[in-house]
Each structure stands twice: as C-alpha cells, then as structure tokens.
N, C-alpha and C positions, 0 to 999 in steps of 0.2 A: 097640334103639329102633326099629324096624319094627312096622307093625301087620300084623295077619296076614290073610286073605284076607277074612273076613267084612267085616273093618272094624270090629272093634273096639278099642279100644286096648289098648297092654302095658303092665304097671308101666313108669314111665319114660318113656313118650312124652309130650309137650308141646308142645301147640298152640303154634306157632313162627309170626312174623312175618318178612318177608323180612331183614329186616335185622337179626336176631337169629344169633349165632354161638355156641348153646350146647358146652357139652362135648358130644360124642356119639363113639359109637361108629363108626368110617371104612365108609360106604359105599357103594364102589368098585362098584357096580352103579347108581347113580344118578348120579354120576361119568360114567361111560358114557353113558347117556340125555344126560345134558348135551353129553357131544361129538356123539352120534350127531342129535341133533336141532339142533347146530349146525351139524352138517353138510349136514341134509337143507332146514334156512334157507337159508344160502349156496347154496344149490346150484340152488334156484329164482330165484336174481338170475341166473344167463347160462345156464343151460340150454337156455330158450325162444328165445332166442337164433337159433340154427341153426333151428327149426321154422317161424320168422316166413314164406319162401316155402309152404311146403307149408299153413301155416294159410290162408294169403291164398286159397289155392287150393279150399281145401277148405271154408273157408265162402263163398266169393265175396265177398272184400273186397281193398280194395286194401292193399298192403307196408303203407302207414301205418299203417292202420287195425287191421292184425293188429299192428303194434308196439307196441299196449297194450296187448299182452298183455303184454311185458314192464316196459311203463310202468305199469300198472294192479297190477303185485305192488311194484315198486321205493321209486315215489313212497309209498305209506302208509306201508311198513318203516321208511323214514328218517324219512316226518312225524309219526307217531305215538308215536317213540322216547322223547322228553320228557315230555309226558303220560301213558304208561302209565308211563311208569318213578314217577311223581308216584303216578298210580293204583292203584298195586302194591305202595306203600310198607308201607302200612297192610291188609293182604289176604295172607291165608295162601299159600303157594306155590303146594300140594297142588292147593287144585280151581279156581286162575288157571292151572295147567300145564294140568289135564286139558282142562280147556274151550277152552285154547288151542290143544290138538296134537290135539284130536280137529275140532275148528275146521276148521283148517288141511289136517286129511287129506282133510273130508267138500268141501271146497272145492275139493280136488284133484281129488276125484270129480267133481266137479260143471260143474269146466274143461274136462274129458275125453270128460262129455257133452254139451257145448255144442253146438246143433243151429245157435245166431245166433252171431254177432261180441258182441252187446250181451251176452249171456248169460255169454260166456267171458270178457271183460273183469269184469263185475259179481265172479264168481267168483272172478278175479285180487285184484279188488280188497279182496275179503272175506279172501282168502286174504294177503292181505298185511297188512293190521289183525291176523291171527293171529301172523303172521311178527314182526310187531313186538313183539309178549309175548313168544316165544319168546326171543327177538336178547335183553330184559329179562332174564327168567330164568336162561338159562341159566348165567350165570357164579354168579347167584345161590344157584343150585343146587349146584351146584359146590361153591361155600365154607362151603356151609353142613353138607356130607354128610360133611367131616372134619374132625378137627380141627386146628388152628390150624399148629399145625407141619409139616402136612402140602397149605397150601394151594398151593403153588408146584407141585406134583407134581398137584395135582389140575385146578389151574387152565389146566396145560398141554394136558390132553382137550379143553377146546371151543377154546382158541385156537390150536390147531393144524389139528383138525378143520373148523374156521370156513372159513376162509381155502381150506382145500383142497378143499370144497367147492367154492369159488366157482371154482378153476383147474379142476377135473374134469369142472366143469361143462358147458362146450361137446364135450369128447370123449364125454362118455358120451347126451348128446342127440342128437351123430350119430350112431353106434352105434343109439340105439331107432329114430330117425329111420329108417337103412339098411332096419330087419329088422324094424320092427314097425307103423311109422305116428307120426305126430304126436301122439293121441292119450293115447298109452302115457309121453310124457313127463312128463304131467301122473301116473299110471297109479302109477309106479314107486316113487315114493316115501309109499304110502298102506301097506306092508305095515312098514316102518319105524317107521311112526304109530303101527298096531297096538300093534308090538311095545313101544315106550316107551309107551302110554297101559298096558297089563297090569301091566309093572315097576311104575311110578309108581303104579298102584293097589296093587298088592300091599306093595311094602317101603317108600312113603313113610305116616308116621304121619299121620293126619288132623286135623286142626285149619283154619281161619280159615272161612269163606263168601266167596261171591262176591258184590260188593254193586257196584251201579251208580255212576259216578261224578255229581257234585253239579253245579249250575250254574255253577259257579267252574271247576270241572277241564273242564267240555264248553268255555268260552270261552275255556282255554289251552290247549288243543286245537285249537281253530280255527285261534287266531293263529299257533301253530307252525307245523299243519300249511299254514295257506297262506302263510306265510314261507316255509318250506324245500320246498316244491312248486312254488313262483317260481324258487327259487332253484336246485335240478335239472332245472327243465323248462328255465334256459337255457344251464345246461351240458350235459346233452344234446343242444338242438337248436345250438348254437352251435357245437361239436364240425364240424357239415356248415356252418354259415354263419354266423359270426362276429357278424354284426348282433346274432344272437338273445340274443349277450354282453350290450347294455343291459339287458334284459331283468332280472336281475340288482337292480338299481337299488332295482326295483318290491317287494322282497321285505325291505327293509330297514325300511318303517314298521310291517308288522306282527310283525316280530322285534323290533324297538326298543322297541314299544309292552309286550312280552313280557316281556322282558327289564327294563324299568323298573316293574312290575306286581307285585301279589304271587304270582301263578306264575314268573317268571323270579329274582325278587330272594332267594329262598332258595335256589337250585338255584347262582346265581354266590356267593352265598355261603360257603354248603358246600363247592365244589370251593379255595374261594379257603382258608375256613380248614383243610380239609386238606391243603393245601400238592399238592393235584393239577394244578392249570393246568400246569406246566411236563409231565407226565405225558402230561397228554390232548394235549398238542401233541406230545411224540414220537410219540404212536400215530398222531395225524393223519399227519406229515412220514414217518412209515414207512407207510403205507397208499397215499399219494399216490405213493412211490417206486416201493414192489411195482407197481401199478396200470400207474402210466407205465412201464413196463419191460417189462410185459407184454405192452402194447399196440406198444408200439416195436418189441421183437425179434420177434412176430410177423406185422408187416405186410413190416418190412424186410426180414429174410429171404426172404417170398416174393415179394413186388413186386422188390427192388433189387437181389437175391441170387439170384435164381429156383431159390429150394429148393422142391422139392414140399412140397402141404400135409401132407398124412403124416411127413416127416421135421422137416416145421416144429413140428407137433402135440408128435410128440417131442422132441424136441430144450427147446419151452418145459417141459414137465412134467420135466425135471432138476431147474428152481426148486423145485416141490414134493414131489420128491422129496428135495433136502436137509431141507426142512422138515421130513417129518413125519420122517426119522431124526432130528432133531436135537428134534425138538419133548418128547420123553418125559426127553431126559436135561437138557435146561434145565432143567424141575419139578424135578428132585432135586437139580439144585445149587441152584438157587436156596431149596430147603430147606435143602440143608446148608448153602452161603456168605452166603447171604442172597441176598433178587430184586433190589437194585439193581445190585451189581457182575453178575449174571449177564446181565442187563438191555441193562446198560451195553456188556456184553462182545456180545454179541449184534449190539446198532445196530451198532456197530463192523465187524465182519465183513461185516455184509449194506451197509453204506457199501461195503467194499473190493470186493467181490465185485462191484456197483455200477461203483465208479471204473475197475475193471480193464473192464469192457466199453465204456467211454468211449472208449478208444485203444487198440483192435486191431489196428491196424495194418491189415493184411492177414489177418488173423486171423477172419474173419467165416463162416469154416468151420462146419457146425454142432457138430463136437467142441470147435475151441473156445471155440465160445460156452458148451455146456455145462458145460467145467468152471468156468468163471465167474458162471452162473446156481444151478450146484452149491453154490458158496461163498457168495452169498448169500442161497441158501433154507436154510444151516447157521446162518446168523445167524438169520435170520429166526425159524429153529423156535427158537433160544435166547433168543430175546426174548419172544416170544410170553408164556407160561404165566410168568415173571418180571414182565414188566410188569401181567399182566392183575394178580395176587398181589397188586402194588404196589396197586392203584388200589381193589381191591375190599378190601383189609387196613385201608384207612385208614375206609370207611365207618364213619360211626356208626350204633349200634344203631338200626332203623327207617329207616333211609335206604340201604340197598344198594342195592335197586332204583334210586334216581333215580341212585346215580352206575353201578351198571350201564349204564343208557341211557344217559348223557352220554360215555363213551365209547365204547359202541356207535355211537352219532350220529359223534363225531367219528373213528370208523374207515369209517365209511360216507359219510360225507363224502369222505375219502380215496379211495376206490374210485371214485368218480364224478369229482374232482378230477383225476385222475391223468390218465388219456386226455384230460380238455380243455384241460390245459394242455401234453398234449405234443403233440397236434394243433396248438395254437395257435404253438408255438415251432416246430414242423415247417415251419407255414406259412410262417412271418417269414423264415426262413432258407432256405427253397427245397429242393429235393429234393437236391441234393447234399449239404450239410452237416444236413439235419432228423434225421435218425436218431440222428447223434453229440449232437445241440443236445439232443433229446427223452431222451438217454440222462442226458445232463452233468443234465438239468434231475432227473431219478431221482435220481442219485445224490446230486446237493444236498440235496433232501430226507433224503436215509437218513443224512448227514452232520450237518446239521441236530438229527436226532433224536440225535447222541450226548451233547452237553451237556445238551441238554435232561433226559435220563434220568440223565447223571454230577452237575449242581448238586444239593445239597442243597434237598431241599420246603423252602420258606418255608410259613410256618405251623405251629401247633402239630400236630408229629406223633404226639401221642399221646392224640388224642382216645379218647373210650369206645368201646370193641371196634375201635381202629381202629389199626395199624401201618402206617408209609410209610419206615421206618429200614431201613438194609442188613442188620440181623441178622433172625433168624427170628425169627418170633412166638413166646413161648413158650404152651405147651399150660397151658389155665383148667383 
C-alpha cells in the first residue's frame, strides 16, 4: 500500500482520513518519521533555551525580548492543539504532514536568518502553528501505518522519542551554541525535515486535500488559543514572581465559553464516552512529575550540592536514558499483555523511582541520584507507547485527530505545570526543605497517575475502530 515515486497510486491504496484505521500492510518507515519528527517538535520547546544570551547579543535586544523566541514557538504548540486536532479530523494526513513539516523547516530557515528580533519571533511563531500539526499527527501517523495489533509497538516510536527530545534538548544547543553560533540551532534540524518530507512523499499513498478552516473552526480557535496563552503566559512568568499566578483567573472565560460551545461540547464529549478522561489525567500527573523532577534535580544539584554543570548535565540524562531503553520493549508487551497492565506497570516504577529520591538521605551524590532517576525513566519508557496505544485505540473512526490533540495538550500542559508548581512549593518552604518538598510534589503526581491508568474506562469501550480494554486489538 505505498504509492510509488510519481504519485500515482497502487492497486490498494485508499484515500484514508485521519481517523481511519484500515487493514494495511506495517510501515515501519513512516513509524520512524513519526518518532523522528517528534523528536525534532520536542526538541524546539528547550533548545533555544541556552541561546537566549547570545540572541540578545546578537540582535541587540534585551534577555526579555529574545525570550520569545522561545515564547513565540511554545505558546502556539499548546494553543493551537484543539483546533487543529478539530481541523484535521476531516483532512487527509498525507498533504496536512507535508505542508506542516516543510512549514516548519522553511520557518527554521527563516529564524536562522533573522537580521531583527521582530523577524525571529514572527518565524517562531509560524514555526510553532507548524509544530502544532505535527505534535496532531504524529501519533496519528503512527496508528495508522500498522495494524491493529501491532499499535503499542508502534506507538512507542514518537512517545518515547517525544519526550526525549525535549531532555536533549538543552545539551545539544549548548554543543551548537560552543562551536557554531546561535544561529545553527535553529539550522540543524532542517536536514531532518528533508529527510521525512522525501519518505512521506514516497511511501505514503496519496489521498485527502488541504482545505482551509470555516468560520466556526477560526472562532474556536481564538477562544482556545487565548485561553490557554493566559493561561501559560502565567505560569511562566509566575515561575519568577508569583503575582503573575492571578493572572491565570483571566483565561477561564474564554475556555468556558469554549468548552460550553459547539467546538468544546463534542471534543468533552468524545473523551468522556470513550471512557479516556481518567487516561488523559494520568498523562497529565506523569508529565507534571517528569517536568518537576527535572527541574528540581537540576538546580539542586548545582546551586545546594555545588556539582559542576557537566556532571549535573550528566548525571539528569540517566532519566532518559532509562527511557528510551525501556521505551521499545514497553510496545511489545503492551502488544503481547495488553497496554493497560503494561501502562499500569510503568506509572508504578516511575512513582518508585520518584519516591526513592524523596529521601536520600545523605545520598545526593550524583551516583546516587542516578540510579534513581534510572528507575524512573524505566517506567517512564514503559508507559509511554502503552498509554499513547490506550488513548489513540479508543478513537472513533474520523476523530483521531481531535483525541490526538487532547492529549498532546494535556501532556504539554504538564511540561509547563511541572517547574511552576515546584518553584512555587520550593518557595513556601524555603531553601532548606524546597528540593525535598519540589521532589515529594513529583512524585505525587507520578503516584497519582497509577490508578488513574489501573481503574477501569467508564464508558463504552468498544466504540467503532476504537479499544481502551487490557487485551490487544485484534487485527480487521
């Protein structure tokens, strides 16, 4: 089921919608594309990160000012998630991928060359309108390029990739940063783009058009995205100064108004009768856990513990290095035993992994923090590619997309959540006990997400083309 290089089709191929799960043939090269492009997504949330001095410098703006650069890719990603996932429902994969990942590349170009501050932001911005299709698809992609009994193995490519992205992310922008320029971090991930925009022309079959969205979909659009761009503009800036928390408040009439609307009132529908709300909260409570955890061990270590950055550097990347070993053999249990107990088993470990850094006693060594951040990025990769399985098996035909996005959003939620609420518990409790308070606070969350993922989906789980039960799907 591949078309071949001209474009034209083979017996067999069939213009597919995103939320369609035909029989096909497994193709474990598009599979790939799906992780390697959610990796090069994630990886544009902290990379800029590290560059923010050197930008400021180099265009003659101040720290603020160059900070949105990474404001200006962040905030679209997460407010655009709902709507395109709405947008995409009804719209072929094929030429919404290509338009979105050649998008995104030419955008990167385009940050690279920024001669103003206005120009590189703009490009951020565009550049994360892309990111946001992509963050849709790609699970989409995913589930769609095998079959059915083989989605927990496939699905563990971008959600392990995802995530580890976004941890690699600061080391490898220092790195271009050292030896190449600021520049080049925008630079590096365009030959990536290439390479999945060729694949996806070649071996995915061609079907659906690109069609613009309708008056209805532009004003649920708005109201999300300025809900939830309220709603991270004050959890980032509240992060530095707590006031900025009210803030917050402001973001709730035009999500309310959303969410009681005919854009919002299908979208809680859906999740509610596929029995996914308790799902989408473990992702959340495991997203907020990784995040806070991240952020705690690597301040604390070098501020309280005066470890070198280098050894801090290392010492965090054991998390994701259990990860991705664990991430590949999660998908095959979670095929063979089914993705909820693998799931289950997963939260479980990355809680323990979690709670044992709570009380180290004297242990704040960078070994052994290690093998504790070890054992929770074992969980971590074990849940990942289970859960995603979970959430995207239950969609109904024509609706993957939007529950794509919904829990895209509420993993991206998490990411952002994480650091402000451990800054904010760090605070309450003062620099003696913040580290342990900001850890305790981790680990609740990741503990959190075990029942969440072990109760039984309420709701009919056996909606059309859709599985949320512990056994595998069986193959149509």
């Amino acid at each position: 089921m591949t078309g071949d290089a001209s474009g034209a089709e083979r017996p067999g191929d069939v213009p597919e919608r995103p939320g369609d799960v035909p029989e096909v043939h497994d193709r474990w090269l598009l599979v790939s594309v799906a992780g390697v492009l959610s990796f090069v997504a994630m990886l544009d949330m902290n990379i800029v990160n590290v560059a923010l001095a050197d930008i400021s410098q180099g265009l003659g703006v101040s720290v603020a000012t160059a900070q949105w650069a990474v404001l200006g890719y962040q905030l679209p990603v997460v407010a655009l998630l709902l709507p395109v996932g709405h947008w995409l429902d009804d719209m072929g994969v094929r030429p919404a991928l290509l338009a979105a990942t050649a998008g995104f590349g030419l955008c990167g170009a385009l940050a690279a060359a920024s001669p103003w501050a206005f120009w590189l932001i703009a490009a951020r911005i565009g550049q994360g309108a892309c990111g946001a299709v992509l963050f849709v698809l790609m699970p989409v992609l995913a589930v769609r390029s095998v079959r059915p009994e083989l989605r927990g193995r496939a699905m563990s490519v971008p959600a392990t990739l995802g995530p580890l992205g976004a941890v690699v992310g600061p080391a490898a922008g220092g790195l271009l940063l050292d030896h190449l320029g600021w520049r080049w971090i925008f630079l590096v991930k365009i030959p990536l783009c290439l390479v999945a925009l060729a694949v996806v022309w070649r071996a995915m079959p061609r079907g659906g058009r690109l069609r613009g969205p309708d008056r209805r979909s532009l004003a649920d659009a708005a109201l999300v995205a300025t809900g939830v761009t309220i709603l991270l503009l004050s959890l980032t800036l509240g992060s530095a100064a707590p006031a900025w928390l009210a803030l917050a408040f402001v973001a709730v009439p035009p999500l309310w108004w959303w969410l009681r609307g005919p854009g919002g009132r299908p979208v809680t529908g859906l999740l509610r009768a596929a029995g996914l709300l308790r799902v989408h909260g473990a992702v959340l409570a495991l997203a907020v856990g990784f995040a806070a955890m991240h952020y705690v061990v690597a301040l604390h270590l070098q501020r309280d513990e005066d470890v070198s950055a280098t050894t801090t550097g290392l010492t965090v990347l054991a998390f994701p290095l259990g990860m991705g070993l664990a991430g590949p053999l999660g998908g095959r249990l979670a095929d063979r035993c089914g993705a909820r107990p693998v799931a289950v088993t997963g939260a479980a470990l990355t809680a323990t992994g979690l709670l044992l850094l709570v009380l180290p006693g004297d242990g704040w060594s960078p070994p052994e923090v290690t093998w504790r951040l070890v054992l929770a990025g074992l969980g971590m990769g074990l849940t990942g590619g289970p859960t995603q399985a979970l959430v995207m098996g239950a969609a109904p035909p024509g609706r993957a997309a939007t529950v794509g996005s919904t829990v895209q959003l509420a993993r991206s939620l998490g990411f952002t959540l994480g650091p402000a609420l451990a800054t904010a518990a760090w605070r309450l409790t003062g620099p003696d006990g913040g580290a342990r308070t900001g850890l305790a606070l981790a680990a609740t969350a990741a503990c959190l997400a075990v029942p969440l993922l072990a109760l039984p989906a309420r709701g009919p789980a056996n909606l059309p083309g859709g599985t949320t039960d512990a056994t595998p799907a069986a193959p149509r």
